[in-house]
C-alpha positions as CSV (number, residue, x, y, z in Angstrom):
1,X,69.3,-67.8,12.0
2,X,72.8,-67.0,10.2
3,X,72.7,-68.0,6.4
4,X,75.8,-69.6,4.7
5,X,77.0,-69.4,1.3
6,X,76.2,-72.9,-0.8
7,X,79.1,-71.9,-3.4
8,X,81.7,-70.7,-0.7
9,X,80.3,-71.7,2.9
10,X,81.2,-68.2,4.1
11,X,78.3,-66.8,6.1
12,X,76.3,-63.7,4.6
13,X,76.9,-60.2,6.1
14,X,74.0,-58.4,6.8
15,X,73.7,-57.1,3.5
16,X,73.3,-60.2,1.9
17,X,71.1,-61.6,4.1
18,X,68.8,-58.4,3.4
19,X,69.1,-58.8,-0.6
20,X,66.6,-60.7,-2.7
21,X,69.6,-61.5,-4.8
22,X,71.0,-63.8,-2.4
23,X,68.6,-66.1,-1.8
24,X,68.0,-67.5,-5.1
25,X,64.5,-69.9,-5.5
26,X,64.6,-71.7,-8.8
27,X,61.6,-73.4,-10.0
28,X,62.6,-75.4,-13.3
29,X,59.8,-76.2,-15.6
30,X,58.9,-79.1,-17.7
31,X,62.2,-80.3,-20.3
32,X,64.6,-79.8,-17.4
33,X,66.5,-82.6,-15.4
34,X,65.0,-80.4,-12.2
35,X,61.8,-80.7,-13.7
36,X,59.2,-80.5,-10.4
37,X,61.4,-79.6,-8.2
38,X,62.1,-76.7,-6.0
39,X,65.5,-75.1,-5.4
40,X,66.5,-72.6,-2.8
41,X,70.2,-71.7,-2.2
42,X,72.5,-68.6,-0.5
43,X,75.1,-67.4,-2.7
44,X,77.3,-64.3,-1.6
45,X,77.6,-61.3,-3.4
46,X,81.4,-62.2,-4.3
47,X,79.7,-66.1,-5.8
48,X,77.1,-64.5,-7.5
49,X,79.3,-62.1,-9.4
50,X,81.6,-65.0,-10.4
51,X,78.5,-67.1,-11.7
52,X,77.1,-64.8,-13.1
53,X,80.1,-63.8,-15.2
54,X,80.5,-67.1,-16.5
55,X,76.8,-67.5,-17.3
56,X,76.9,-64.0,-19.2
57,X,79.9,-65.3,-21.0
58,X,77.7,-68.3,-22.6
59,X,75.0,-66.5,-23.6
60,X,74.6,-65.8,-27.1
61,X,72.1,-63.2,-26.6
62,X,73.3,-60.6,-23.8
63,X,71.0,-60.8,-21.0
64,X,70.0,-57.1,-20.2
65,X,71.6,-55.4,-17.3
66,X,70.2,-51.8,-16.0
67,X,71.6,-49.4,-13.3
């Protein structure tokens, strides 16, 4: 079953496809508007570098990043 993008609609390569990072399962917690619910979405590697940018930008504690 070919997976698409939610940000972009461009389909994932294989690489994607294979990475934990792009299929992203949220569960939000009590205090959230999402609270109870379950969210599942594909993002690209190319989407999740440009959310994730802007998230990281808003933080006012740097989230912590290793290689």
């Amino acid at each position: 079953m070919e997976k698409i993008c939610n940000v972009c609609g461009k389909k994932l390569n294989i690489y994607e496809v294979d990475s934990s990072v792009c299929n992203v399962r949220l569960y939000p917690g009590y205090g959230s508007k999402y609270d109870d619910s379950n969210i599942s979405m594909n993002i690209c590697f190319s989407c999740f570098d440009e959310l994730f940018d802007s998230l990281k930008q808003k933080c006012v504690i740097q989230p912590e990043i290793t290689y």
